[in-house]
Wavefront OBJ file of the C-alpha trace (Angstrom):
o trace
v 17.160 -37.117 13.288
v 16.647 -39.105 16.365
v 15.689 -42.497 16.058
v 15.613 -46.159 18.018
v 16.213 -49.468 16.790
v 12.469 -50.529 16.719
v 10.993 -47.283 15.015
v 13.071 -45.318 12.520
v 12.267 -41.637 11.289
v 13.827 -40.455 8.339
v 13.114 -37.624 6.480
v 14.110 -38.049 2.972
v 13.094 -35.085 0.392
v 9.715 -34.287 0.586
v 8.424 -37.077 3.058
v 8.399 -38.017 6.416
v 9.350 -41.640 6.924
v 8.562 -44.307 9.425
v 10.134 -47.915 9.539
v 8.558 -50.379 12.105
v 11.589 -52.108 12.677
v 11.207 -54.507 15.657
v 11.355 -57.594 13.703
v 11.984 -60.064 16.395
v 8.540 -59.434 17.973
v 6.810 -58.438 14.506
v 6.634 -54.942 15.377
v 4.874 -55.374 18.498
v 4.136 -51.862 19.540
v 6.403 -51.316 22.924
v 5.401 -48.139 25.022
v 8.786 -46.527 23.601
v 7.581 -46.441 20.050
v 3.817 -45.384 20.933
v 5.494 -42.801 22.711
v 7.667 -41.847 19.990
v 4.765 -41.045 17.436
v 2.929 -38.429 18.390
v 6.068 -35.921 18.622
v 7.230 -36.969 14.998
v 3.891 -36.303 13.510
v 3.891 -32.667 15.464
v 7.509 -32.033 14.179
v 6.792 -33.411 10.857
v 3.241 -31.030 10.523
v 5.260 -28.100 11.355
v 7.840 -29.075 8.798
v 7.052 -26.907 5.100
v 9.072 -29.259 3.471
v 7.436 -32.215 4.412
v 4.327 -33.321 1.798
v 3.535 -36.746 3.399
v 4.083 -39.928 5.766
v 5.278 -42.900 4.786
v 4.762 -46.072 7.099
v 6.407 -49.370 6.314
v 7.560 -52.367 8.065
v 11.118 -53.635 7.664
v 9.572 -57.345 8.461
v 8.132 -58.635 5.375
v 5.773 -61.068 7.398
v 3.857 -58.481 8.509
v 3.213 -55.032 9.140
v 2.059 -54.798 13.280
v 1.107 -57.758 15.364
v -0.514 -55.341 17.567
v 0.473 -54.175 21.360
v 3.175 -55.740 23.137
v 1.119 -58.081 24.971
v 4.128 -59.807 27.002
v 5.409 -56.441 28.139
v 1.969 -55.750 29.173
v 1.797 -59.057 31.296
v 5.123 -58.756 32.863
v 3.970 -55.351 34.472
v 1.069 -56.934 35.896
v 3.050 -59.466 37.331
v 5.040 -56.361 38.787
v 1.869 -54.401 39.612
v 2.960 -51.922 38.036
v -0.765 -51.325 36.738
v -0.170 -47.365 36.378
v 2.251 -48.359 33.707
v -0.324 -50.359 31.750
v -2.656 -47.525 31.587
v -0.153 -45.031 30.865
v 0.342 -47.230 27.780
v -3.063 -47.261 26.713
v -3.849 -43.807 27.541
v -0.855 -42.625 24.804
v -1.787 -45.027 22.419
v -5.215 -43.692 22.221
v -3.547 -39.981 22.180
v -2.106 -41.111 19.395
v -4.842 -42.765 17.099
v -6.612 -38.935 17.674
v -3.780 -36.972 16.940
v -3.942 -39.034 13.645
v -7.731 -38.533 13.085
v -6.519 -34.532 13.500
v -3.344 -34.908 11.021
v -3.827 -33.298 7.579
v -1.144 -33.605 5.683
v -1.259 -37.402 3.359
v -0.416 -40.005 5.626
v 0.038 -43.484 4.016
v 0.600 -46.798 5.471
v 1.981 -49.441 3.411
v 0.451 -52.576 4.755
v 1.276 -56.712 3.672
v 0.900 -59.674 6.129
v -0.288 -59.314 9.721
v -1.593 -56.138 11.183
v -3.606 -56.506 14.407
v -4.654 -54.645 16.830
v -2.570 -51.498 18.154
v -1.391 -52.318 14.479
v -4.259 -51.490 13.136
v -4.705 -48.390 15.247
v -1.585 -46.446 14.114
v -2.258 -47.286 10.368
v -6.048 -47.012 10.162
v -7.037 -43.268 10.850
v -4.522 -42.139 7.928
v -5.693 -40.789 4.930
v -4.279 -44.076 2.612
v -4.178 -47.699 3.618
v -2.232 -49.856 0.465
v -2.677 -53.515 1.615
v -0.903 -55.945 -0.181
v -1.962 -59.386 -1.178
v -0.522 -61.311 1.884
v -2.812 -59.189 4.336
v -4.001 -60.657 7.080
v -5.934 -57.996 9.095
v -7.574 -58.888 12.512
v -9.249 -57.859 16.055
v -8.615 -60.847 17.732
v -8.989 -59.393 21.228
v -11.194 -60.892 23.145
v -9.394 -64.697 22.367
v -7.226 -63.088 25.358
v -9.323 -61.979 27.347
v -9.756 -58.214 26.149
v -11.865 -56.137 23.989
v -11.084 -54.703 20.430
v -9.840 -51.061 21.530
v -7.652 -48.499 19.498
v -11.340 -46.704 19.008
v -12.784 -50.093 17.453
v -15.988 -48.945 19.393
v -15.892 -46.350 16.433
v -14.826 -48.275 13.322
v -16.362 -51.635 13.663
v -20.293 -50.567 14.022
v -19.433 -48.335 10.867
v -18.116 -51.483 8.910
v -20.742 -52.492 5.853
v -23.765 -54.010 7.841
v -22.602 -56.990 10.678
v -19.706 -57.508 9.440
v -17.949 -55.223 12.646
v -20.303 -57.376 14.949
v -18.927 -60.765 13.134
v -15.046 -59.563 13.618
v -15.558 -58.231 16.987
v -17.190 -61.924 18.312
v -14.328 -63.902 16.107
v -11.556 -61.870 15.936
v -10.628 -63.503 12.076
v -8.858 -62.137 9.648
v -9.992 -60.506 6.748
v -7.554 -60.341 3.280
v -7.500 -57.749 0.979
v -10.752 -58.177 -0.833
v -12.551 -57.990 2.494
v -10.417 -54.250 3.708
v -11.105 -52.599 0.379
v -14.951 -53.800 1.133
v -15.198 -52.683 4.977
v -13.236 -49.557 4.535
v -9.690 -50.697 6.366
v -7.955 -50.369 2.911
v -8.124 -47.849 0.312
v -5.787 -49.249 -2.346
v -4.686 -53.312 -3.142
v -1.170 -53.529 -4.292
v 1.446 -55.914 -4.523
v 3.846 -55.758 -1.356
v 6.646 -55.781 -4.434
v 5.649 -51.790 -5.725
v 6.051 -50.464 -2.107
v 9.634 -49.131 -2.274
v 8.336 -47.359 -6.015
v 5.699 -45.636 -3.898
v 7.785 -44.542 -1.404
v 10.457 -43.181 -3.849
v 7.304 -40.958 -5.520
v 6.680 -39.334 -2.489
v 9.438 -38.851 -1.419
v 9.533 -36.841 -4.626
v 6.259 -35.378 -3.611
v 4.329 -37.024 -6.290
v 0.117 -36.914 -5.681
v -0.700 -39.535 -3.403
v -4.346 -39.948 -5.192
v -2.304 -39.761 -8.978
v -0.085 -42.442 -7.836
v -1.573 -44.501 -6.096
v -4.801 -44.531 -8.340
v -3.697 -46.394 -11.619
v -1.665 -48.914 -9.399
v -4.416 -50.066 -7.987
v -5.433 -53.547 -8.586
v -9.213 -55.267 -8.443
v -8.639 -58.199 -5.479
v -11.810 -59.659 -6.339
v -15.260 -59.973 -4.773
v -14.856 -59.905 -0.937
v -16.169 -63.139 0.535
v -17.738 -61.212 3.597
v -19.981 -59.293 0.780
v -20.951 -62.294 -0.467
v -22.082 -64.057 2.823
v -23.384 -60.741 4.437
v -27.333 -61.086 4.043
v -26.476 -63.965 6.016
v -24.157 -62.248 8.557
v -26.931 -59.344 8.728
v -29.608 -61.418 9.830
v -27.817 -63.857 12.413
v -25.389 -60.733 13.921
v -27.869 -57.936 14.284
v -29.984 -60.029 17.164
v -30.526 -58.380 19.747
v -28.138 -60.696 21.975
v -25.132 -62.456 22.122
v -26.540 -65.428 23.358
v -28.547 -65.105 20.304
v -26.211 -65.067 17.909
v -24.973 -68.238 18.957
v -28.182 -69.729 18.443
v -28.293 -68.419 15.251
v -25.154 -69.440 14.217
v -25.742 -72.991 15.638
v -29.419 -73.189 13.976
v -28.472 -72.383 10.545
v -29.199 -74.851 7.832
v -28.063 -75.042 4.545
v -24.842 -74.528 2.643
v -23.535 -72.441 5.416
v -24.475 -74.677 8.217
v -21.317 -76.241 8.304
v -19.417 -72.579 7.997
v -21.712 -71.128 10.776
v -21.328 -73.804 13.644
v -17.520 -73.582 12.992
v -18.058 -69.777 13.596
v -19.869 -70.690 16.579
v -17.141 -73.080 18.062
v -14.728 -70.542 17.373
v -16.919 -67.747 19.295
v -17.374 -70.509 22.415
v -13.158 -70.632 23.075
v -13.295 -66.757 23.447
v -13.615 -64.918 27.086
v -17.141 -64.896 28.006
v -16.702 -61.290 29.688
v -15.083 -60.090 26.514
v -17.756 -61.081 24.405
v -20.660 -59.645 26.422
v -18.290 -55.928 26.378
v -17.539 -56.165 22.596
v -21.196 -57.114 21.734
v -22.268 -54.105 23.756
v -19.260 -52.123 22.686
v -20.052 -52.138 19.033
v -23.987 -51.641 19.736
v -23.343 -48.645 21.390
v -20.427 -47.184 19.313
v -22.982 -47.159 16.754
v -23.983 -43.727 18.567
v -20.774 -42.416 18.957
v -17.951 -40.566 17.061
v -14.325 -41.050 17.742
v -13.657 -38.781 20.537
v -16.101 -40.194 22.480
v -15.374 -43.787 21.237
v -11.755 -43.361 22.367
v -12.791 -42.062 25.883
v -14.924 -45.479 25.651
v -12.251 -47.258 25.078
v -10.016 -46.619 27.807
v -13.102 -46.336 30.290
v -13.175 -50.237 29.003
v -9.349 -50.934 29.052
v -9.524 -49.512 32.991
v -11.696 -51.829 34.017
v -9.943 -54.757 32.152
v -6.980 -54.062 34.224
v -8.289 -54.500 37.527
v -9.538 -58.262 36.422
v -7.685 -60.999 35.783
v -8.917 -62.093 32.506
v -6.584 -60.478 30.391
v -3.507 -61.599 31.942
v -4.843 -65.493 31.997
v -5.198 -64.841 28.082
v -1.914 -63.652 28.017
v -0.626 -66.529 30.117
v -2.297 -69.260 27.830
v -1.589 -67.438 24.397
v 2.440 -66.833 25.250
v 3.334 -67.407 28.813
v 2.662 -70.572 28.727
v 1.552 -71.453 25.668
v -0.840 -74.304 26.372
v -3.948 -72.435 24.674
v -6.702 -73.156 27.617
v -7.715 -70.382 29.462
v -9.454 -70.813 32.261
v -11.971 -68.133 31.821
v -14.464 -66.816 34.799
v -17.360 -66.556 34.309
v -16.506 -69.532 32.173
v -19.981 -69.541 29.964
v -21.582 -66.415 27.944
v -24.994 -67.492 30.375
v -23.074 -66.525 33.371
v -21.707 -63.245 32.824
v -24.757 -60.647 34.144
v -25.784 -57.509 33.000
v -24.472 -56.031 36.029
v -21.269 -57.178 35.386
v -21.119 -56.184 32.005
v -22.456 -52.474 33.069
v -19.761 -52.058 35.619
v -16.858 -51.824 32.285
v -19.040 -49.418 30.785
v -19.369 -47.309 34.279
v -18.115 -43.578 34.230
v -14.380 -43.873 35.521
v -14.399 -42.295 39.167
v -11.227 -40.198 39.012
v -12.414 -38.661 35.741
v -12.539 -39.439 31.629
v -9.264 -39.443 29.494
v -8.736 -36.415 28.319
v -7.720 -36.083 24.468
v -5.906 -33.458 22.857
v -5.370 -32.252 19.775
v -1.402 -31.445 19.160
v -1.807 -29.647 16.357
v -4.525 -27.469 17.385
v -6.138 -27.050 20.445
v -7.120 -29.172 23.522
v -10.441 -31.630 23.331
v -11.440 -31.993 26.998
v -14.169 -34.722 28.114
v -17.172 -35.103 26.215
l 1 2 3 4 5 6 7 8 9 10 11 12 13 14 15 16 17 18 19 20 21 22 23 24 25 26 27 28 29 30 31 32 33 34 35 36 37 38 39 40 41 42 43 44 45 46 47 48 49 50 51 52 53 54 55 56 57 58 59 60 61 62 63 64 65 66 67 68 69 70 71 72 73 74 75 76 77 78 79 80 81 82 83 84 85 86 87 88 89 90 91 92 93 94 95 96 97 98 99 100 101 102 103 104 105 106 107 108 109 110 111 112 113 114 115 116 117 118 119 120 121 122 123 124 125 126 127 128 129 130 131 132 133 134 135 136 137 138 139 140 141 142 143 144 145 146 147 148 149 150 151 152 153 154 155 156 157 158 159 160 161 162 163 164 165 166 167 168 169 170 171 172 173 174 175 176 177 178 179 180 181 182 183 184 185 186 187 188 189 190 191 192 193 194 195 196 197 198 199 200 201 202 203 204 205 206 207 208 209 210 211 212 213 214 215 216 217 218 219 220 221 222 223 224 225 226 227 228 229 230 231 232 233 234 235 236 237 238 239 240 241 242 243 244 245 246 247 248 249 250 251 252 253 254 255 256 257 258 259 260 261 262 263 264 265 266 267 268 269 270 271 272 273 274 275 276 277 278 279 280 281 282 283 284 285 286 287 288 289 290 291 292 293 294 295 296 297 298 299 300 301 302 303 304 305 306 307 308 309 310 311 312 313 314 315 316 317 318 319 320 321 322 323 324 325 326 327 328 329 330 331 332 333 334 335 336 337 338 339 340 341 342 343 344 345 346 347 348 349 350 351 352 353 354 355 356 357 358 359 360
């Protein structure tokens, strides 16, 4: 079966297997592998023999640390902006054709998975996270949104606590996954290659996986989320940060540090993920996709992503120089203008198992 160094596809008995295996850049998701996806899952749903997916990282440090972000930058540099949204545009193919896949598909998930990480992993029918997990959105830090249909999956999150990850971009562990839905089973990193042996045998995912499961504790974001509620569902971002920064009590201290955390994130990205989960509230994931790259055009044409880039790994001296640089500054107007219908027409979606989803 044909296969690349960075993403492997084996079929072994019954299941369909796929090995992140760019290790050097901790399976940052190149074009090439995006691209690779979509046609293994089609040739894989077509395939009688095959009972499930397996996905796996060959990088114990970590599952996905997201899109390839440096790839990304260099064709900027090139202006070579088509390719960019080429990128995005089969990456968000991809996270429907998932949504539309109905055979078991499991992701096997320890240590970092961010972004475009979480995208391939997330719309699968199992998500085993293991006790390193370190899960995050931490978009707009460079100057982007949370995308891969986060419009969708953050609103639906327990309460705030989408609002609070969108405006942060933390991690959450394991307890906190299980808690907000981005995990399904917690176990240990050190059962993975049992699992995958048993379906490759074509064991029940739900028999298997079931009595392996093990309790990670009480998730800290259940704990704190009356507080979370109250402070994140204002009706502004600029209030939120008030909120944050008035808060007395025990979790004074944790709220300002939330606060100071929110204030070294783009001010433009803010303002679009605050409105971004708001309004995904209303939408399902069609329609959140289409969102989503509607979003991801507009990014491209400003130069806030790349100066993110630049200061996270171009340069690596960690100040942006964001414009506008304050939360006060960025309008209304120019937060409407990401959320604009797209002039030359919606992305279309289709389903590649069935039949074509045009523009909602």
């Amino acid at each position: 079966m044909g296969e690349n160094k960075d993403i492997l596809f084996e079929k072994i008995d019954r299941c369909g297997l796929i090995t992140l295996n760019r290790v050097k850049a901790l399976n940052a998701l190149s074009y090439d592998m995006i691209a690779a996806l979509t046609p293994q899952y089609v040739a894989w749903d077509q395939d009688l023999d095959i009972y499930s997916i397996v996905m796996r990282s060959s990088d114990p440090r970590g599952f996905s640390a997201g899109g390839d972000i440096r790839a990304i930058y260099d064709c900027w540099k090139r202006g070579e902006i088509d390719t960019i949204l080429r990128l995005y545009g089969t990456e968000y193919q991809h996270n429907w054709a998932l949504e539309k896949f109905t055979k078991p598909n499991i992701a096997l998930i320890d240590g970092v998975v961010m972004g475009g990480g979480v995208g391939i992993c997330l719309y699968g029918t199992h998500r085993v996270v293991g006790a390193n997990l370190k899960l995050a959105m931490p978009e707009v830090g460079i100057g982007f949104f949370p995308d891969v249909g986060a419009s969708y999956f953050l609103p639906r999150m327990p309460g705030q606590c989408g609002m609070y990850l969108a405006l942060t971009g933390r991690a959450i562990g394991q307890a906190d996954a299980l808690y907000l839905g981005c995990a399904t089973h917690c176990i240990g990193a050190d059962k993975f290659d049992a699992i995958t042996q048993a379906l490759c045998e074509a064991q029940t995912v739900d028999e298997l996986l079931n009595p392996m499961h093990e309790d990670p504790g009480e998730s800290e974001l259940q704990q704190i989320q009356p507080m979370l509620d109250r402070i994140f569902s204002a009706d502004s971002l600029e209030a939120i940060v008030e909120g944050l920064l008035s808060e007395t009590g025990e979790m004074a201290d944790w709220c300002r540090a939330c606060a100071d955390e929110i204030a070294k994130k783009s001010p433009i990205s803010l303002k679009v993920a605050f409105r971004q989960v708001r309004e995904g509230a209303q939408m399902d994931l069609e329609q959140a996709l289409r969102l989503d790259y509607r979003i991801a055009r507009r990014f491209m044409t400003q130069d806030q992503l790349f100066e993110g880039i630049r200061a996270a790994i171009i340069d690596k001296d960690q100040t942006p120089h964001w414009a506008p640089e304050a939360i006060e500054d960025v309008s209304a107007e120019m937060v409407d203008a990401y959320f604009a219908p797209l002039e030359d027409g919606e992305l279309d979606l289709t389903d590649p198992f069935g039949t074509k989803i045009g523009p909602g």
